[in-house]
N, C-alpha and C positions, 0 to 999 in steps of 0.2 A: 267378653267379646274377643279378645285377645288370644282365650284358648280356641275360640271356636274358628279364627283365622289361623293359628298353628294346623289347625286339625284338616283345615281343608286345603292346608298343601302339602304334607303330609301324604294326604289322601292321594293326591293328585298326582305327586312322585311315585308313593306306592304303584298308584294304575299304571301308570307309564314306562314303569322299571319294571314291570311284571307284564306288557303287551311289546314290548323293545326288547327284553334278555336276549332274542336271538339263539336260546339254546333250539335242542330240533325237537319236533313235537313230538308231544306225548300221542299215544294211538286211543282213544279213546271219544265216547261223546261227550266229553264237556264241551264247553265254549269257551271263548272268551270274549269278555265284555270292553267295549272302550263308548263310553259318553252314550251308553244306551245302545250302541251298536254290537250285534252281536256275530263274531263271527267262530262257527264251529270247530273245530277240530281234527283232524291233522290243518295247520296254518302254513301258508309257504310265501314265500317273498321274494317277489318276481323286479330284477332291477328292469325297466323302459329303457331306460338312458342314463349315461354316467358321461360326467364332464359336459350337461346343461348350460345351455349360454341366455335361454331364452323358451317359457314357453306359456301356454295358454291351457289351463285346466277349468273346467265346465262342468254340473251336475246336471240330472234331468228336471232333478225338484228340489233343488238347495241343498247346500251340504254348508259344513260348520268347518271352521281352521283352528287348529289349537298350534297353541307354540310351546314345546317341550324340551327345556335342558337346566337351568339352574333355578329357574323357575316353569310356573307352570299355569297359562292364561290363555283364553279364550282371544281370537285375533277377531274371528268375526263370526257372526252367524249368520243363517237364510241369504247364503251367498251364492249368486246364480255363474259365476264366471273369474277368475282372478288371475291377472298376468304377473308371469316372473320374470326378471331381468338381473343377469349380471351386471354390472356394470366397467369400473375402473380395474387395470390389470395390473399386476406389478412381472417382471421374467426374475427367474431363476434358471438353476442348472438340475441335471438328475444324469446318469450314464442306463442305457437302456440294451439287455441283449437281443441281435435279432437272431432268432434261430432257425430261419429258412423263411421262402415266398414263395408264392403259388399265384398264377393268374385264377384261381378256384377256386369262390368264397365258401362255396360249401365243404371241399376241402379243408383250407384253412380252418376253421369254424372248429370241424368232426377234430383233428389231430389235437387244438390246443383246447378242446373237449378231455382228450385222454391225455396230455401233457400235466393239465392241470390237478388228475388227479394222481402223481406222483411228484408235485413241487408244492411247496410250501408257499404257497400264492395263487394270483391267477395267469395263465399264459393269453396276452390279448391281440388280436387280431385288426390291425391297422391299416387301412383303406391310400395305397400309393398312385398316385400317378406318373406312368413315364414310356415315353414316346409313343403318345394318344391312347395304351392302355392300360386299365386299370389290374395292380398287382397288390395283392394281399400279403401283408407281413407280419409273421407271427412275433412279438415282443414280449420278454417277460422279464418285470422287475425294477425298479425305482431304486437306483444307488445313490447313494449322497455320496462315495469314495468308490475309486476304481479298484479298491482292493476289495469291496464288498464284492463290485460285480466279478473280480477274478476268480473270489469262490465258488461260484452258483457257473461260473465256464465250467469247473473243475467237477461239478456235479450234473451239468449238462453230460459233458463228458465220460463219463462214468453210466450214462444211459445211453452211449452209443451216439451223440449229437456232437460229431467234431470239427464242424463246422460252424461257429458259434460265432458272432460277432458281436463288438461293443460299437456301442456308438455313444456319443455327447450331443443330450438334445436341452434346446432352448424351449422350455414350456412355460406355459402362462396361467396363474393359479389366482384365483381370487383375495382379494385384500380384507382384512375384518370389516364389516359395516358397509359392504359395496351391493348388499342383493337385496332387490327391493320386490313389493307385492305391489300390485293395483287392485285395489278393492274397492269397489263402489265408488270407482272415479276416483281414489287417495290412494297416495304412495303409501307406506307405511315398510319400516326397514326390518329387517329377519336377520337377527342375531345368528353368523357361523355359526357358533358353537353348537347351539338351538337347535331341534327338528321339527318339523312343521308336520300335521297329521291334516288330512284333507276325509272329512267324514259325511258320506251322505244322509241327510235330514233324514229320510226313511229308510228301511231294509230292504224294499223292492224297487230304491232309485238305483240309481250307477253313476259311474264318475267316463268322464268324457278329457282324452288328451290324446295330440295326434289326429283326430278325426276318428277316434276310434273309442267304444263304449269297455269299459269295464266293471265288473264286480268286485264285491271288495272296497276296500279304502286304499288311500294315497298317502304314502310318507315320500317328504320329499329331506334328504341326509346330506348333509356335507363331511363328502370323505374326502383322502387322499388325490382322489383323482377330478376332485369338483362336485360341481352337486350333482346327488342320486334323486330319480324317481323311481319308487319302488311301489309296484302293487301289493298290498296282502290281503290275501284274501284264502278258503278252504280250499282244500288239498283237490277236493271232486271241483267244484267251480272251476279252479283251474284247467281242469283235464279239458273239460267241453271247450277251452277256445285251444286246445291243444290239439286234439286228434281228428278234427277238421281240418286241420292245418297240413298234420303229419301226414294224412290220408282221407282223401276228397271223400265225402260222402255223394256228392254231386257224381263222379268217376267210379268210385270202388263201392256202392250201393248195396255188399250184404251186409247185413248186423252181425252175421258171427268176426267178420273180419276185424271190422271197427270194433268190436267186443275185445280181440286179439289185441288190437293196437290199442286200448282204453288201459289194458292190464300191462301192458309191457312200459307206458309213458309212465303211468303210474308207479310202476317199480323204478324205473329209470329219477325218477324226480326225487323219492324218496329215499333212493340210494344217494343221491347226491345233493342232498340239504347239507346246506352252511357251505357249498363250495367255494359260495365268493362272501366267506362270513365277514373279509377283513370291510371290505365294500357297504357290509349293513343288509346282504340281500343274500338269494339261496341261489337263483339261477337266473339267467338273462332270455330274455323270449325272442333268442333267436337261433340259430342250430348249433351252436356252441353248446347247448343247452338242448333246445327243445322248439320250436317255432309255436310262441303264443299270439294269440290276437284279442283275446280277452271274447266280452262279449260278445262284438259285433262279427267274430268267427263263427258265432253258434250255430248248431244245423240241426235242426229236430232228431234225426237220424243216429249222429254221434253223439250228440246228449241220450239217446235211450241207450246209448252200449257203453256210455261211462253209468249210469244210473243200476244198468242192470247188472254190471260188476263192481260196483259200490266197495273198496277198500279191498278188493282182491290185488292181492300180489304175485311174484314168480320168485321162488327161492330155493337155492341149492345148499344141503347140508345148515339147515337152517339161518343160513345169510341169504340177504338180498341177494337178487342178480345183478350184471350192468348190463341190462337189457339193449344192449342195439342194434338197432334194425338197419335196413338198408334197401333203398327202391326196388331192382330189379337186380337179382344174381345172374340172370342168364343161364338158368337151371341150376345150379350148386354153388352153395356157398363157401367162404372159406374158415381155414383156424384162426384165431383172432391172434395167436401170435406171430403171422406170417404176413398178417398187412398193418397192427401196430406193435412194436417193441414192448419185450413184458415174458412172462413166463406162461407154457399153454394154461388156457381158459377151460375149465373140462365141460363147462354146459355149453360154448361157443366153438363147438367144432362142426366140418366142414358135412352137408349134408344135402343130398339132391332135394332138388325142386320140382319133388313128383309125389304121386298121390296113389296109394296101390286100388284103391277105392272107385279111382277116377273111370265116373259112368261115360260110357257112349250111345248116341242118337245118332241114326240113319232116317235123312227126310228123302224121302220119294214123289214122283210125279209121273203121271201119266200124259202129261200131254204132250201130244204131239206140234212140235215146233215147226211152223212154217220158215222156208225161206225169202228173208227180203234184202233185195240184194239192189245197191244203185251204184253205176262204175263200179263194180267189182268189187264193193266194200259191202259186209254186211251190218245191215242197220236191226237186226233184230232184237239187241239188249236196249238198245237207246228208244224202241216205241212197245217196248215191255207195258209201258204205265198204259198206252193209249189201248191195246190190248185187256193186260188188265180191268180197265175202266170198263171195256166195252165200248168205247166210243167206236173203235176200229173191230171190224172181223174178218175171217177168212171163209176161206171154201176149200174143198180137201185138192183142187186139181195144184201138182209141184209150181207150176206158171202164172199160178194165180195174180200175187203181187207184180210179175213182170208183163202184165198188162193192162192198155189205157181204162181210164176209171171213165165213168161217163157220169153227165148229170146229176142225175137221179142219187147217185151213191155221195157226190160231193156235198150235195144237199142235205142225204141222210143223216152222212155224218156231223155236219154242221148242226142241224138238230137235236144231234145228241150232246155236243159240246152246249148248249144252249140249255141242258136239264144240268150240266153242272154249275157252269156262270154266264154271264152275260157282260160286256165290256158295253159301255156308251149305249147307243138305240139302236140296235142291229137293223138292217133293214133286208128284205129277202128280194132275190135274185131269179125270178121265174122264169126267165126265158134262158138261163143257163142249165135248169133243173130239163129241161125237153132235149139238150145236145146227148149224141150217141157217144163223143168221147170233147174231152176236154181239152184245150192248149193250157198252155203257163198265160198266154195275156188274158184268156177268159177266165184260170182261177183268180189271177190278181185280182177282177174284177169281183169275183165273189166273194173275195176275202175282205177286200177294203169294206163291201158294202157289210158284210157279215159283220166284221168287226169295227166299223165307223169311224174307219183311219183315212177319213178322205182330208180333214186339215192336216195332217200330220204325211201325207206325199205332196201339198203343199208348201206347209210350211219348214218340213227338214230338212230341205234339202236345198241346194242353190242349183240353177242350170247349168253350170259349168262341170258340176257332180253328174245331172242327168246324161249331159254328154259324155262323160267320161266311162260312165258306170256301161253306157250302150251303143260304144262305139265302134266295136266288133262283133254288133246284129248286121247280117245283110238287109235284112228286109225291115231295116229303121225308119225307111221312109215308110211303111207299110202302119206304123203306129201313129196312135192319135195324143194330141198332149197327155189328155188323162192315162192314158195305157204307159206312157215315156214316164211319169212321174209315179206310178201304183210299182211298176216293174222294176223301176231305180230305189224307191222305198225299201221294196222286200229283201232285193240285190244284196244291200249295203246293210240291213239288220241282219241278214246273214238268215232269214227267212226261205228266201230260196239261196240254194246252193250255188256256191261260188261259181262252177263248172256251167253254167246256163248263160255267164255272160260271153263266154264264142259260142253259144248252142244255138240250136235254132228256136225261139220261142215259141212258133208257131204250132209245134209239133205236139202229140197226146201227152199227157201228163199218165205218167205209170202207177199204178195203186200203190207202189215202195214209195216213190217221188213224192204222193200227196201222203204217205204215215210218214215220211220226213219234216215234211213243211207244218205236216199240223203238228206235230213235238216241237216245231221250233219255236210255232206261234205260240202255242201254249203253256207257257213257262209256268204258267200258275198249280199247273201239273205236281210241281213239289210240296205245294203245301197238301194234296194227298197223303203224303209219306207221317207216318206215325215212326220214331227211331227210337232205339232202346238196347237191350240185351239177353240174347236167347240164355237161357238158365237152363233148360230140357224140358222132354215131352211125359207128360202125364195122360197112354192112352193115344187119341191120335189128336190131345190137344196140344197147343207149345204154348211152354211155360216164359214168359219173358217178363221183361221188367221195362215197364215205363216210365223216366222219371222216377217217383220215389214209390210205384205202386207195381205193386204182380199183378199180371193177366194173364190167364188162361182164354188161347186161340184157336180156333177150327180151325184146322190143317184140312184141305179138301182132296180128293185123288188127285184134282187135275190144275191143283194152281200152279203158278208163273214162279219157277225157281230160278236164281242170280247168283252166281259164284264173281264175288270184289275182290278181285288180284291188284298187285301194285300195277302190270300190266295192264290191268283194263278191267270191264263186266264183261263176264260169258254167263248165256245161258246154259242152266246146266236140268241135269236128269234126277241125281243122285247127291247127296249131301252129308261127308261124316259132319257132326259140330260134336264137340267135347264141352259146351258151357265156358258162356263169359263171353261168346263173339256179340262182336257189334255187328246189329242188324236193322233193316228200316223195310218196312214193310204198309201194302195199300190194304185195307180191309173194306168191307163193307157185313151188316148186320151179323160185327163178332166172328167173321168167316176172313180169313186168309186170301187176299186174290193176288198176291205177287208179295213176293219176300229174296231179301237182298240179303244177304250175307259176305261180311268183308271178311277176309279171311287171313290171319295168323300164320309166321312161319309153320310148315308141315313138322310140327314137334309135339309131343304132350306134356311137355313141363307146365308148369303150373305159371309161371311169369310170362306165356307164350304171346298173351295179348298186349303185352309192352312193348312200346318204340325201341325201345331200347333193349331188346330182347337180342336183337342182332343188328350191328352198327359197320360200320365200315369210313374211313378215315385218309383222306390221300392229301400229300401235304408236299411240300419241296425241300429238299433239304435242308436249304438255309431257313425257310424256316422254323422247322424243327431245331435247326442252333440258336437262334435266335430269342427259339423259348429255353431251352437249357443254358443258353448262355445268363440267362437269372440268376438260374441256381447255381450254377457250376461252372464259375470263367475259367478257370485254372487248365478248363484242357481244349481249349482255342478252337480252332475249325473242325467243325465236324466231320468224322470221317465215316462213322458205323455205329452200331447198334448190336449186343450180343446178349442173349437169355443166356442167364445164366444159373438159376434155377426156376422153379415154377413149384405150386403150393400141390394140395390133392383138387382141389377147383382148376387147375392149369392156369393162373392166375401167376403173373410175373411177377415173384416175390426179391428175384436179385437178377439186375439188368446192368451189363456193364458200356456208360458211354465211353467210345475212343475217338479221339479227338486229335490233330496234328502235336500239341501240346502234351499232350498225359490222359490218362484215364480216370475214370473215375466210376463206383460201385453204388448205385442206388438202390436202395433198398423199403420192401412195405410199401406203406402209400405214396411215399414220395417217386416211387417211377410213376403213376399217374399225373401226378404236380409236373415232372419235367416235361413230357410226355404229353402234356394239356389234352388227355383221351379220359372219356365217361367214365372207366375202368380198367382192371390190370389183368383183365381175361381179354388177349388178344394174339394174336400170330400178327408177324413182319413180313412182307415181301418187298421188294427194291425193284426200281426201276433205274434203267440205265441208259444213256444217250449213246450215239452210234460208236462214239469215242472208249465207251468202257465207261465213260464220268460218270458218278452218282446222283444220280437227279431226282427220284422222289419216293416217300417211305409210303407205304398201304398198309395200312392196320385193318384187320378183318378182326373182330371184338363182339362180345356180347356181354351185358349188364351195365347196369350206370348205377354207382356209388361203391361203397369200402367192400362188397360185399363182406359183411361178415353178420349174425345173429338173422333175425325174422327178415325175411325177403317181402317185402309188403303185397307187392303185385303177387308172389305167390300164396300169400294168404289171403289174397281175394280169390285167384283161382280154387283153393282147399274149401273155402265157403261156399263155393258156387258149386262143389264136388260133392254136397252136404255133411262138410267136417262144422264142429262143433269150435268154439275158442279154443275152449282145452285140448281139443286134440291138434289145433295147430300152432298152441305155442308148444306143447309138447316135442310136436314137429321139429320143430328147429333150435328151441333150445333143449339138450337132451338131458336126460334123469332129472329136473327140476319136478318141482312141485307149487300147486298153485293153491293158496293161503289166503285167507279172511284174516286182515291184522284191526279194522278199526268198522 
């Protein structure tokens, strides 16, 4: 009996010293096993959380606790829920260096990303408050002696970072025998030393923490900096709640794209296993790292472009790459040594954000545009839909719409709005359908009844409204309550046009006047609109995307074409589209009857459909010191701003601030940290008060992030161009090759 208890912890150690080693995986299909659970191969170890005060772990269908460290025992099993708690704190001391701040999490995040991997630790990014906003401070290092931390200045130093600060912080670390479990209503204490393994009862349960579902199992580790939650789980499982994250599928909807982005996460992860080995975990699931969310990220879409490149990588001279990517470059990327410190990168150089490939489509129209015109403004893009629809039409004479509508047509068209929907019990208005032209108190009347808004010019409004709304009618005495309370109604819904309460209401109502008022009324008009994204034409059909499905649509000679400026909608004749515009468009039986196209700076870079494609920034002096004075107090009031180089992107690689105090040279990423701008692709211009003073900087910019490696938005544009993966990480990482390792 005795042996047979040797043997079974033994065993037990064994498993556990062989699923814990923490070395980096091997590339193969084996698996490994722990208590039946089986997770494949490449395995990777995702920290949640470090320094846990408190939390709440949950399974779908039971999951089992084992406690693993000097022994090795079963805590609980068929457990549907278990809370953790720190408890009692004891303080100590540690000296910590800080080596810059950024009001820019994703900034800070990307730098002690690439810090980390030339310090023999991790560089961590710590959440400040001060004077109402929030400041990110990059920290690295735990000293027990100030002559430790004077080393690792000295080695800062030595990487260009001379600006380094120590500080003495008061921290608060847990006491042996202070962290407890609640399981099944009972405390039960968890040995520091110990690690806890949190395993779901079946292979297609998941573990729940956060409010959010993961795959994989749960080790929860007590390191140096408190206790770790760490997911582990396969190297693909991973990716799916990764590159929904990194790149919407919902937003950027090719599969080659997300194919792009599945291979480069991939590289990126497995280049950087054991980064935070000292921790017990490989990478943190936030952009330090990689933005994970585990399961409840997953998106059908990005699950089939990690699936479909299953263990493919990106490698130069047979090493990994550090694959990184960056939102939008604003057409050209840059060298990676010119926005982080390091020697040139040869696959991460600087390379436009254009496509020699890149197809064009010209959509045409024949139709001819009426003009409708009310005070001088024209209203013909805003009753496109009523048009479209057919509810409204014309006749070829140019005055058509500038004259009064009569009965009959008021009615018609009421009728046709009535094959679309119906509000309340409409009721019909015969003796307005026999008038030769119409006033505004007789449409009101047609309208309320049409649309059976007679409690509602009752009850919305108060009489001191009705007076107000109709107090500069002459002929107010000439109205009868009901007329006073239909005509106050529409007034004040903004139904009829503001310009009618000094008009005379009595007067014809103009065929432009009623296609105003019934766009107004009929808001329900939008839900018409089907939205998506044009991809191009196969033929004279367009190819676009709805949602997460391709449709091919009849483009007709004579539909309703929209050009969407920041400006405004104009009707238009003629349409270049290059693919990837957002468009929303009315159909009926698979046939195009009015299509909107919003439209993109005039550029054909591939990031062209990014907000942040081209940005612009106006700020006032002080405050612009006020964020440099962060970084950089040493050179007191701001006086100027001086480029003082630029990369082959034009991207401000060395900016020098001058200041009443002294100067100082920023350099890489950190001119966007002082700077608090999207990016370091930008031009300066000044603004000056009548005095000569300096009063405000304008940043005219284009891109948001490091730019440097895969532009993402322009690898959604190269997809949509019909480039393949490989040819757009080829794109932008250059001479690489892409490899099957597992």
């Amino acid at each position: 009996m005795k042996k047979i208890i040797a043997l079974k912890y033994f065993l037990g150690a064994f498993l556990a010293l062989f699923f814990i080693a923490g070395k980096p995986p091997e590339f193969g299909r084996e698996s490994n096993f722990f208590q039946g659970y089986v997770i494949p191969r490449p395995v990777v170890r995702i920290g949640l959380i470090v320094g846990m005060k408190q939390a709440t772990i949950s399974s779908s269908s039971g999951m089992k606790i084992y406690e693993i460290g000097r022994e090795y025992r079963l805590l609980a099993e068929d457990v549907e829920e278990v809370v953790i708690k720190v408890e009692k704190e004891k303080l100590t001391e540690k000296f910590i260096l800080l080596i810059t701040q950024t009001s820019d999490y994703q900034e800070a995040e990307l730098l002690a990303a690439e810090l980390s991997q030339k310090l023999p630790g991790q560089v961590l990014v710590q959440e400040k408050l001060e004077a109402g906003s929030k400041l990110y401070q990059l920290k690295y290092g735990e000293f027990l002696t100030r002559g430790q931390a004077l080393e690792s200045i000295r080695q800062l130093e030595s990487l260009g970072y001379r600006e380094v600060w120590m500080i003495r912080e008061i921290v608060s670390l847990p006491e042996p025998g202070n962290i407890w479990l609640q399981v099944d209503h009972k405390l039960q204490s968890f040995n520091k030393e110990a690690d806890l393994y949190f395993i779901p009862a079946f292979t297609e349960s998941f573990l729940r923490f956060n409010d959010r579902s993961y795959r994989g199992i749960f080790q929860l580790k007590n390191t140096g900096r408190g206790l770790a939650l760490i997911n582990i789980l396969n190297l693909e499982d991973y990716l799916k709640g990764v590159v929904p994250l990194e790149m919407s599928p919902g937003t950027f909807n090719a599969l080659e794209a997300l194919k792009a982005q599945a291979v480069a996460a991939r590289t990126y992860a497995l280049k950087h296993l054991g980064r935070n080995r000292s921790l017990g975990f490989d990478l943190t699931d936030t952009q330090s790292s990689q933005v994970y969310g585990g399961l409840s990220a997953e998106h059908p879409l990005s699950n089939r472009a990690v699936e479909e490149t299953s263990g493919e990588v990106i490698t130069y001279k047979n090493e990994l790459i550090n694959a990184l990517y960056t939102s939008t470059c604003g057409g050209l990327t840059e060298d990676a040594e010119n926005v982080f410190s390091g020697r040139p990168v040869p696959y991460l150089k600087s390379v436009s954000c254009t496509h020699e490939k890149q197809p064009e489509w010209r959509l045409e129209t024949a139709r001819a545009y009426p003009g409708i015109i009310i005070k001088g403004r024209d209203i013909l893009a805003e009753v496109f839909p009523l048009l479209a629809a057919g509810i409204i039409s014309h006749n070829s004479p140019a005055d058509y719409f500038d004259q009064p509508v009569t009965g009959e047509e008021v009615a018609d068209y009421l009728q046709r709005v009535s094959q679309f929907r119906k509000i309340n019990s409409p009721t019909s208005n015969p003796e307005m359908e026999k008038l030769p032209q119409v006033n505004f108190v007789e449409l009101a009347h047609g309208l309320v009844d049409f649309f059976g808004w007679q409690d509602k010019t009752g009850l919305l409004l108060l009489p001191t409204e009705i007076e107000f709304l109709l107090k500069e009618q002459q002929r107010s005495k000439d109205l009868k309550e009901a007329d006073r309370k239909a005509l106050a109604y529409l007034l004040q819904s903004g139904i009829y046009p503001g310009y009618l309460r000094e008009d005379n209401l009595f007067r014809p109502v103009t065929r432009a006047e009623l296609a105003f008022i019934l766009r107004k009324s009929l808001g329900w008009l939008e839900d018409l609109y089907h939205q998506g994204t044009f991809l191009g034409k196969k033929g004279e059909q367009l190819e676009v995307m709805e949602g997460s499905n391709r449709r091919l649509l009849s483009w007709p000679a004579d539909g309703y074409l929209l050009r969407s400026l920041e400006g405004g909608t104009f009707p238009a004749r003629s349409l270049l589209l290059l693919g990837g515009e957002k468009i929303r468009w009315i159909e009926a039986n698979g046939q195009v009857q009015l299509l909107e196209v919003v439209y993109p700076p005039d550029t054909n870079v591939l990031d062209r459909n990014s907000r942040y494609n081209r940005w612009n920034v106006r700020g006032t002096r002080e405050e612009l010191e006020k964020n440099i004075l962060k970084f950089y107090p040493q050179v007191g009031t701001l006086s100027d701003l001086k480029v003082l180089k630029r990369g082959k992107s034009n991207r401000v690689i060395e900016l020098q601030v001058i200041g009443e105090k002294g100067s100082v040279v920023v350099t890489g990423l950190r001119v966007r940290w002082a700077l608090n701008l999207k990016d370091t692709l930008f031009f300066i211009d000044r603004e000056y008060d009548p005095s000569g003073r300096l009063t405000h900087f304008v940043f005219s910019g284009r891109g948001w992030g490091h730019g440097v490696g895969l532009c993402q938005v322009g690898a959604y544009g190269m997809a949509l161009s019909g480039a393949g993966y490989k040819e757009i990480l080829g794109h932008y990482y250059k001479n690489i090759k892409i490899e099957k390792i597992h």
